[in-house]
DOVO-415662 format. One record per residue (C-alpha): residue number from 1; x, y, z. Coordinates in nm, 2 decimals, decimal comma. Layout:
<sites>
+-----+--------+--------+--------+
|   k |      u |      v |      w |
+-----+--------+--------+--------+
| NUM |      X |      Y |      Z |
...
+-----+--------+--------+--------+
</sites>
This chain:
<sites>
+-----+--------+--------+--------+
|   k |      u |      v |      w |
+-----+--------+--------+--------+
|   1 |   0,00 |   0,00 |   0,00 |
|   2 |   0,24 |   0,28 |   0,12 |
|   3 |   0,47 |   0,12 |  -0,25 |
|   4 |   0,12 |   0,22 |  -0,42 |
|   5 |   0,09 |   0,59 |  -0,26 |
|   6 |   0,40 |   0,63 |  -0,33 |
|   7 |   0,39 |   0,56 |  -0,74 |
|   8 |   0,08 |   0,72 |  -0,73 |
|   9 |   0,20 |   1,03 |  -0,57 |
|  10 |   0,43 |   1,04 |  -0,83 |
|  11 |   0,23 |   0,97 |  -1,11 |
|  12 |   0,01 |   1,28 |  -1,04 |
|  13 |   0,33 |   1,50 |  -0,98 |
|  14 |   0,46 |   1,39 |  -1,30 |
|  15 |   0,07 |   1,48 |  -1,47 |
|  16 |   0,07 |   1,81 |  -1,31 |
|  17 |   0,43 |   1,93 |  -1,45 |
|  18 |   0,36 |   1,79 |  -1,78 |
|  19 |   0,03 |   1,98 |  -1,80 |
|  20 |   0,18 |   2,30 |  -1,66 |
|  21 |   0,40 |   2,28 |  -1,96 |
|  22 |   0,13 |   2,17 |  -2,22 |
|  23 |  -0,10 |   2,49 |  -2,06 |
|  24 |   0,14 |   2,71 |  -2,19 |
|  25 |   0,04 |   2,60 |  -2,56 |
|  26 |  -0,19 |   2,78 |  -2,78 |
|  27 |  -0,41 |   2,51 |  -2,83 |
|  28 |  -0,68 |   2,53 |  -3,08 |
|  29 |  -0,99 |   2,35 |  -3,27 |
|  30 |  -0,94 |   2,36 |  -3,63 |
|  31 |  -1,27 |   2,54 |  -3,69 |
|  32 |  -1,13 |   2,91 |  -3,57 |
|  33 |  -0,96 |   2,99 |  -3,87 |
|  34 |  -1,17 |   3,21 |  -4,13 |
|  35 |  -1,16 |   3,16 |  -4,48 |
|  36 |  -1,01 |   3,51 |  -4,63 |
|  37 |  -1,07 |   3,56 |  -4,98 |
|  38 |  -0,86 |   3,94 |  -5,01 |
|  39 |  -0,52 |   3,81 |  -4,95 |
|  40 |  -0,37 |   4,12 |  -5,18 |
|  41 |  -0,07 |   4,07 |  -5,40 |
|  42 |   0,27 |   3,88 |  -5,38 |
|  43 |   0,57 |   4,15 |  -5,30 |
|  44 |   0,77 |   3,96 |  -5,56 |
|  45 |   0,56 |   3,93 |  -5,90 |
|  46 |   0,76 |   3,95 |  -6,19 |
|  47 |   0,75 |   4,21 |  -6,50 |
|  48 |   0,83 |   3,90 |  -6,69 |
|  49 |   0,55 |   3,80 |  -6,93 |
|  50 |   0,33 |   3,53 |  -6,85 |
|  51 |   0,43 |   3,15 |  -7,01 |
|  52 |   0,24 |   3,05 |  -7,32 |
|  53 |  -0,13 |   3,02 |  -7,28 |
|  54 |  -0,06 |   2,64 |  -7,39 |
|  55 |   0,18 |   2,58 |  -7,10 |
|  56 |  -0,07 |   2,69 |  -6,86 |
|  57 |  -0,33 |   2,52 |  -7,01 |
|  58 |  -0,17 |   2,22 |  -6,98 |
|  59 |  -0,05 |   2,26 |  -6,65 |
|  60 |  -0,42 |   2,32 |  -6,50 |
|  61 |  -0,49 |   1,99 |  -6,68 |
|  62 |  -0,24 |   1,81 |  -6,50 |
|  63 |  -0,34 |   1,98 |  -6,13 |
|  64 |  -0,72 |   1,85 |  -6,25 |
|  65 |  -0,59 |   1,48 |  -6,34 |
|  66 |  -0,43 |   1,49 |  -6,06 |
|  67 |  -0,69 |   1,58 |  -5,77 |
|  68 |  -0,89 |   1,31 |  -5,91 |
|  69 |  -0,68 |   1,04 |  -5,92 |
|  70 |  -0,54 |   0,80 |  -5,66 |
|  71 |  -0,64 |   0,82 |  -5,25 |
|  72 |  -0,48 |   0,96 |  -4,99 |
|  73 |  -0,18 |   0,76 |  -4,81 |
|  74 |  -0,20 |   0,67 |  -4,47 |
|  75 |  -0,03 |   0,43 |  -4,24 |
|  76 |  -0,12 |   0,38 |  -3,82 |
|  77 |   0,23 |   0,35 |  -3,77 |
|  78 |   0,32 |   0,70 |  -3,86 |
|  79 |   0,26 |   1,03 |  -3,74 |
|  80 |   0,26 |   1,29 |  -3,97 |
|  81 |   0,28 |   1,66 |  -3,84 |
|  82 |   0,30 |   1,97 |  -4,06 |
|  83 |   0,55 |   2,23 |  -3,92 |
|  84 |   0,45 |   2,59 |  -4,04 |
|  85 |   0,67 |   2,90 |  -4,02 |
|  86 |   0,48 |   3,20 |  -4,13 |
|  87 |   0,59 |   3,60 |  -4,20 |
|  88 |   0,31 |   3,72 |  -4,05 |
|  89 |   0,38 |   4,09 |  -3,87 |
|  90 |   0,20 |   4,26 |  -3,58 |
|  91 |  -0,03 |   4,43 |  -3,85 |
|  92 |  -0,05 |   4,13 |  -4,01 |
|  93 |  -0,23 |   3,83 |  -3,82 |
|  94 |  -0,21 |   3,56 |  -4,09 |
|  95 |   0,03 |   3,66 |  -4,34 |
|  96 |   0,18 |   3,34 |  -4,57 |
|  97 |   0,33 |   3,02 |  -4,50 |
|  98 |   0,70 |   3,07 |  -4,58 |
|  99 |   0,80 |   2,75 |  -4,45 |
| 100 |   0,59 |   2,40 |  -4,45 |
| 101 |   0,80 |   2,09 |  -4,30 |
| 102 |   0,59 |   1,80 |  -4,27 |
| 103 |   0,75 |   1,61 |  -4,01 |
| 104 |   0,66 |   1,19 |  -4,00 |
| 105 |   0,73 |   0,96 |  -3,78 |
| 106 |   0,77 |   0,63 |  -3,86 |
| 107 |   0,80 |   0,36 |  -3,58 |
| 108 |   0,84 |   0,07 |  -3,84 |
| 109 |   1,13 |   0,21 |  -3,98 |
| 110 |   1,23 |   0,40 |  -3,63 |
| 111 |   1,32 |   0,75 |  -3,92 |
| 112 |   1,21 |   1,06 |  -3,87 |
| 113 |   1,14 |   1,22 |  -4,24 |
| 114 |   1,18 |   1,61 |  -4,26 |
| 115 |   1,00 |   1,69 |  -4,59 |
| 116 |   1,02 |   2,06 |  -4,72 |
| 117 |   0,68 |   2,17 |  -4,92 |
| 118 |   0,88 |   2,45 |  -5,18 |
| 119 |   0,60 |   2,78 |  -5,13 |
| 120 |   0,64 |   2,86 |  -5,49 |
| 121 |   0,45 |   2,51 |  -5,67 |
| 122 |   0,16 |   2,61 |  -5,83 |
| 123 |  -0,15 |   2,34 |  -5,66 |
| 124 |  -0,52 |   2,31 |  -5,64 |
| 125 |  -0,64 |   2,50 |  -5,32 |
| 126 |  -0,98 |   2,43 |  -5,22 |
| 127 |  -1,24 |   2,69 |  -5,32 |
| 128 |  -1,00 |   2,90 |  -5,49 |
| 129 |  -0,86 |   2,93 |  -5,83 |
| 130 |  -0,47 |   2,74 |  -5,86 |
| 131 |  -0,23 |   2,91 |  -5,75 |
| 132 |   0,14 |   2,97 |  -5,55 |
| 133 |   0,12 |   2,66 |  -5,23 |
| 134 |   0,21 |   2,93 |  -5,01 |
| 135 |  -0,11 |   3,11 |  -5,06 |
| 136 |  -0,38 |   2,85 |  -4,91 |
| 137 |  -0,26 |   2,92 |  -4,55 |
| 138 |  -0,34 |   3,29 |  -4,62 |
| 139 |  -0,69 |   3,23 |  -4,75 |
| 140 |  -0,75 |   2,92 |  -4,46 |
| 141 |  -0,49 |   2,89 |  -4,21 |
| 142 |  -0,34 |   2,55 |  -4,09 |
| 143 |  -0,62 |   2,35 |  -4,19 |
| 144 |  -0,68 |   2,45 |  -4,55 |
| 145 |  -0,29 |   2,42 |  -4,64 |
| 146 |  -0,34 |   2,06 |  -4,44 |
| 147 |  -0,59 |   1,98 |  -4,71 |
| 148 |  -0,42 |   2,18 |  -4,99 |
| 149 |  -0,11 |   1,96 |  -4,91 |
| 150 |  -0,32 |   1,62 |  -4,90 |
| 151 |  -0,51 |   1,68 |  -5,20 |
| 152 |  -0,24 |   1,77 |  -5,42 |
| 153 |   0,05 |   1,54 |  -5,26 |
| 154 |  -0,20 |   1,26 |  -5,11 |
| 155 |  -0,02 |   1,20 |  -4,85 |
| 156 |  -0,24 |   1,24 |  -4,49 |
| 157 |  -0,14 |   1,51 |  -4,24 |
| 158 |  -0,25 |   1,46 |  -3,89 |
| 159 |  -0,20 |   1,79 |  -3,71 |
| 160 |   0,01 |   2,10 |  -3,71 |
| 161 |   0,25 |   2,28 |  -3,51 |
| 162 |   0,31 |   2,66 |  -3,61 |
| 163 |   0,54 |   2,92 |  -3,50 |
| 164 |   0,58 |   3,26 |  -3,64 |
| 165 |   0,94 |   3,34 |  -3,83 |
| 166 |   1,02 |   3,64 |  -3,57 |
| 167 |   0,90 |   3,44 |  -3,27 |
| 168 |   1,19 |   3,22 |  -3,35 |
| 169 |   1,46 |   3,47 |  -3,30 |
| 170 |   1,37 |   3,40 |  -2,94 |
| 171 |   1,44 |   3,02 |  -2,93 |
| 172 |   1,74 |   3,03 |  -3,11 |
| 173 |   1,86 |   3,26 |  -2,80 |
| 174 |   1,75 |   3,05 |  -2,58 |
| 175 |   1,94 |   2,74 |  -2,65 |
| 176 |   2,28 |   2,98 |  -2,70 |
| 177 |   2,27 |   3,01 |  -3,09 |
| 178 |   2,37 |   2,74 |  -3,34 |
| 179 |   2,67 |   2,69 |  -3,53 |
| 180 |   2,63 |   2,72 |  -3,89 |
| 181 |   2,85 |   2,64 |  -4,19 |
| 182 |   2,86 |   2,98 |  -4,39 |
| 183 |   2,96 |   2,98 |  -4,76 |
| 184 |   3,11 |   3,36 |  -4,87 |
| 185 |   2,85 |   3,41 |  -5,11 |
| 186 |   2,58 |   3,37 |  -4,87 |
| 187 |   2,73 |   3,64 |  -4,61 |
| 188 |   2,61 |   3,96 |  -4,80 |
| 189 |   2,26 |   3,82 |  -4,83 |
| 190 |   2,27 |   3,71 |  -4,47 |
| 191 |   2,35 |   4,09 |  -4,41 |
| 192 |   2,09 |   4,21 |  -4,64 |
| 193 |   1,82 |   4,05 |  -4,47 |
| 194 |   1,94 |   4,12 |  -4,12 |
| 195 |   1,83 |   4,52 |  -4,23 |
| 196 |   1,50 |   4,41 |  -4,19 |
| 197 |   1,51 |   4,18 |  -3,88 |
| 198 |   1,74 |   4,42 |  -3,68 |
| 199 |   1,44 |   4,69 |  -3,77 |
| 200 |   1,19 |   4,50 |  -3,66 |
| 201 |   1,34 |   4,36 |  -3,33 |
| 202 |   1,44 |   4,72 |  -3,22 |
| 203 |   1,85 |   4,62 |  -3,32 |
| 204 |   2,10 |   4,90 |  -3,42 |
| 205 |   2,19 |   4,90 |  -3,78 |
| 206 |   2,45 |   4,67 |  -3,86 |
| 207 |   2,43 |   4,47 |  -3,54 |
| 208 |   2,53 |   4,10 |  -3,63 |
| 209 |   2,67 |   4,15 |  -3,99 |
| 210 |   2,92 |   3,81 |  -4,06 |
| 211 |   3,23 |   3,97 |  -4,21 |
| 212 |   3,37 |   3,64 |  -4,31 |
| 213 |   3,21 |   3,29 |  -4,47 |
| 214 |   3,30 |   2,93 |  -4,26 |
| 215 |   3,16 |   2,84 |  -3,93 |
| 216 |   3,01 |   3,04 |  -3,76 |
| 217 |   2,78 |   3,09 |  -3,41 |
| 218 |   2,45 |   3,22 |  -3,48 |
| 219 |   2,22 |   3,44 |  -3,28 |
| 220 |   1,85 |   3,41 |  -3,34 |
| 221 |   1,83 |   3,71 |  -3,57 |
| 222 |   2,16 |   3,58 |  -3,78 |
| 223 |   2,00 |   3,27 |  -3,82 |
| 224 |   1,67 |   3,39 |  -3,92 |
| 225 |   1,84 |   3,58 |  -4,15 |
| 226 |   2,04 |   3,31 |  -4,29 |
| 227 |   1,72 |   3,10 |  -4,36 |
| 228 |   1,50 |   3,35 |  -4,50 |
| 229 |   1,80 |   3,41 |  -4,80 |
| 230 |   1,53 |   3,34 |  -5,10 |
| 231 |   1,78 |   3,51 |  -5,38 |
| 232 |   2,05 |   3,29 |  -5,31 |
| 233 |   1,97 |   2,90 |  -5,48 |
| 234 |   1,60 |   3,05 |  -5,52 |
| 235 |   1,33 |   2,87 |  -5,27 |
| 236 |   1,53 |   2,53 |  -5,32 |
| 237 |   1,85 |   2,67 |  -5,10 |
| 238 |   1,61 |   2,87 |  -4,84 |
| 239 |   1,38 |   2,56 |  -4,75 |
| 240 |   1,74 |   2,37 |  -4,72 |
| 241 |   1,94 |   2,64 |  -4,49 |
| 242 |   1,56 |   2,61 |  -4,31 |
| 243 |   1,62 |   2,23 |  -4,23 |
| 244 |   1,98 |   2,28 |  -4,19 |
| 245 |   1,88 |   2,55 |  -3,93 |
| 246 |   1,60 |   2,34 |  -3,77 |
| 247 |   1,86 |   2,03 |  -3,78 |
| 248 |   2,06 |   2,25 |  -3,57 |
| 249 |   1,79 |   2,34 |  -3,29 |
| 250 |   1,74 |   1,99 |  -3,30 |
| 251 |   2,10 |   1,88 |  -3,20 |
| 252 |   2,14 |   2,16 |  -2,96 |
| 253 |   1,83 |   2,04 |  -2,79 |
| 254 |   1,95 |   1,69 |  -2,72 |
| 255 |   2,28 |   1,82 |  -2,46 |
| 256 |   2,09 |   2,05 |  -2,26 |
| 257 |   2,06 |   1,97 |  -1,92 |
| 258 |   1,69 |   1,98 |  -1,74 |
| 259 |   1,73 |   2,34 |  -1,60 |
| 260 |   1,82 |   2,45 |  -1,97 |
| 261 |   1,55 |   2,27 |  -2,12 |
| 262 |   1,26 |   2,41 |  -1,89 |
| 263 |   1,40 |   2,74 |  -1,98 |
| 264 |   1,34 |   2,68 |  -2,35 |
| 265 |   1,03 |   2,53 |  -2,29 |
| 266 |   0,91 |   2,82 |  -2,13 |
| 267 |   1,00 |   3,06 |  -2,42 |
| 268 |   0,92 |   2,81 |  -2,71 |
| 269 |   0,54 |   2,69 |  -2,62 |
| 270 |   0,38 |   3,04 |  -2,55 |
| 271 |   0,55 |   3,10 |  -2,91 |
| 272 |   0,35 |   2,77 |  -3,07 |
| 273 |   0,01 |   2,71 |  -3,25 |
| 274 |  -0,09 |   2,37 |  -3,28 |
| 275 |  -0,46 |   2,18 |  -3,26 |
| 276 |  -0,30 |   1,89 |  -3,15 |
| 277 |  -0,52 |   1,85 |  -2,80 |
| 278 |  -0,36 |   1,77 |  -2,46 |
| 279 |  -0,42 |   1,35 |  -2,41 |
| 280 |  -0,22 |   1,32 |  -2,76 |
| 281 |   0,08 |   1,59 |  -2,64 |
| 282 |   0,10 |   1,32 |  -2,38 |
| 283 |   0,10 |   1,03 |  -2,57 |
| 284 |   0,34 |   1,23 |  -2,80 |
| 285 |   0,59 |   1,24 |  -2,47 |
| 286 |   0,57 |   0,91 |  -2,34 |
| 287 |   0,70 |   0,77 |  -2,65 |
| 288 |   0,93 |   1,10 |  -2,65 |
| 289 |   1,27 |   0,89 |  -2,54 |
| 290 |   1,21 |   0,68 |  -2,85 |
| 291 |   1,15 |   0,91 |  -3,08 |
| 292 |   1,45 |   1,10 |  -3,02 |
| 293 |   1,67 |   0,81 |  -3,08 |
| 294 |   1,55 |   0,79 |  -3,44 |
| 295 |   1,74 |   0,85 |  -3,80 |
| 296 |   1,66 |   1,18 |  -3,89 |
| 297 |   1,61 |   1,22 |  -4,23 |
| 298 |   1,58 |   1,49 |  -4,52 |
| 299 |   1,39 |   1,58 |  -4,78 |
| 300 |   1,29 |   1,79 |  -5,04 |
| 301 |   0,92 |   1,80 |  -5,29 |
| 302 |   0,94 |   1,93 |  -5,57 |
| 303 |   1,25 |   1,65 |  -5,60 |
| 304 |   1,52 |   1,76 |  -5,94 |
| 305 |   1,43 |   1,69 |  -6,27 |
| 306 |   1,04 |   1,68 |  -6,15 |
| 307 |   0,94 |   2,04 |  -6,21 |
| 308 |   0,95 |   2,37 |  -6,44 |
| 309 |   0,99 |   2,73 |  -6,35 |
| 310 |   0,68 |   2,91 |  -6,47 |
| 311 |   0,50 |   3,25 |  -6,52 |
| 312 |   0,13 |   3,28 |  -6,44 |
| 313 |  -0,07 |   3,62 |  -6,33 |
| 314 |   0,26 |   3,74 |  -6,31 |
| 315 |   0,40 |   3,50 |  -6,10 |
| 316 |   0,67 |   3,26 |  -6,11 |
| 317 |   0,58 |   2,95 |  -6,00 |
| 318 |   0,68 |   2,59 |  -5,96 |
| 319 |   0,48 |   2,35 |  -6,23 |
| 320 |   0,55 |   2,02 |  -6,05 |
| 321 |   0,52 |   1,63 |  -6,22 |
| 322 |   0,28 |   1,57 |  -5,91 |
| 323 |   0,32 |   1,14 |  -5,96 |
| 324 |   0,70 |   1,18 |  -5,93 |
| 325 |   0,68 |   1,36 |  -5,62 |
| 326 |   0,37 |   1,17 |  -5,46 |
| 327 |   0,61 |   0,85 |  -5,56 |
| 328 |   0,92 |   1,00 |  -5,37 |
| 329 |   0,68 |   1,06 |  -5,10 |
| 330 |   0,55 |   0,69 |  -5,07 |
| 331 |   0,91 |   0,55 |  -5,09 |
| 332 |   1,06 |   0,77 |  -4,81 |
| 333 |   0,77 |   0,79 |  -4,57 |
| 334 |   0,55 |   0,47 |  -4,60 |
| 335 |   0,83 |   0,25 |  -4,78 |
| 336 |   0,68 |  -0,07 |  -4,66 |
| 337 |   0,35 |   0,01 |  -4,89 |
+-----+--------+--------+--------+
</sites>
């Protein structure tokens, strides 16, 4: 008996500390996002003119044949959660999806599968006319890019976690910084887009500007900076420096001790979106330890030699061989199907 009060004391201590953390989520029901259909114009549409009416024909053929083709994939075995990064500013409470990781976990294959969603691929969004990927989380929100992403890549998302690009400056601090490999072509554009994040977090001009390429330690607004270069390697080389960042986290995550971890707990969860609901955030950690312990692998959709640049309305946009990618897709996150 006094075994049994004993384990059960600690059992309820153990509830209460997890559930003090998962309070400080923003945890919420699919149905409060509100479909937006004024979204105004992309800052980046080109002057170029538009591809041939032939080539965009053809491509709204192949979006068509597409959404009504084969089912959506689904295993029980793997967990498949949509990371979301958006720009969104204080003015602007939605803004775009910048960045769309769709995180799986697979416990056959014990590999966790980073796939980057490139913003730019030009998809079927529900209710709307095609257009840029990017745009469906500005009409919807989480749950209409989760069924942009299924329809078009048929592959089933479960839930979502979302932070906002800024908010991240925070949790890079927290942890220290990261170390980054630096190429010297990509330190001018890292200083470029620092302008803007040092304006916007109250900074000095100038403050963090890399003089030099190689290794180098990372603040939150450096590496913000360093994954939101766009002009460098197009979106290809930001949505890799945005694994390569979030690889990072991940690594520097894994050596902190407990004190250090609550302390980023503390400034990451307040930071995060996400409707997944409290009895499956503690499912989620109990098999935590496990999960942790798996191969972590990349990846990237559109794959090479599975896509062509485009112009429509003015933008330029990603016309993607959609059963090449949904193949890829299959043989890295459901291989045994």
């Amino acid at each position: 008996m006094v075994i049994f009060i004993i384990l059960a004391i600690l059992a309820v201590t153990a509830f209460l500390i997890i559930h003090n953390y998962i309070s400080k989520l923003n945890i919420v029901k699919d149905g409060s996002y509100k479909i937006i259909k004024d979204i105004g114009e992309d800052d980046d549409l080109t002057d170029e003119p538009d591809s041939s009416q032939e080539e965009i024909d053809k491509l709204n053929s192949d979006i068509q044949n597409n959404i009504d083709s084969q089912g959506i994939m689904s295993n029980k075995n793997v967990i498949n959660i949509l990371l979301i990064g958006t720009d969104s500013r204080e003015d602007d409470t939605r803004g775009r999806s910048d960045s769309m990781i769709l995180v799986s976990i697979n416990k056959n294959t014990k590999k966790i599968i980073m796939t980057s969603f490139l913003r730019d691929m030009y998809v079927a969004i529900p209710g709307f006319d095609n257009t840029r990927l990017n745009h469906s989380y500005a009409y919807g929100g989480p749950p209409l890019l989760m069924q942009t992403l299924e329809q078009n890549f048929k592959v089933k998302i479960d839930k979502y976690v979302m932070v906002n690009f800024f908010s991240f400056v925070k949790v890079i601090d927290s942890i220290g910084g990261i170390d980054i490999d630096v190429t010297d072509e990509e330190v001018s554009y890292v200083n470029l887009y620092l302008e803007l994040v040092n304006s916007l977090e109250g900074r000095p001009y100038g403050t963090g500007n890399l003089t030099t390429g190689g290794k180098t330690h990372m603040d939150g607004c450096q590496a913000l900076a360093y994954s939101r270069i766009r002009y460098l390697g197009t979106d290809f080389g930001r949505s890799e420096r945005q694994r390569k960042v979030l690889e990072k986290v991940f690594e520097k995550a894994e050596g902190l001790s407990l004190s250090k971890l609550d302390d980023l707990l503390d400034v990451i969860l307040p930071l995060t979106t996400t409707n997944i609901q409290e009895s499956e955030i503690f499912n989620l950690l109990f098999h935590a330890p496990s999960y942790l312990k798996y191969e972590r692998v990349q990846c990237r959709v559109p794959q090479d030699g599975t896509y062509n640049g485009l112009r429509v309305r003015r933008m330029a946009v990603l016309g993607v061989d959609f059963n090449a990618n949904i193949n890829y897709l299959r043989d890295n996150i459901y291989p045994e199907q």
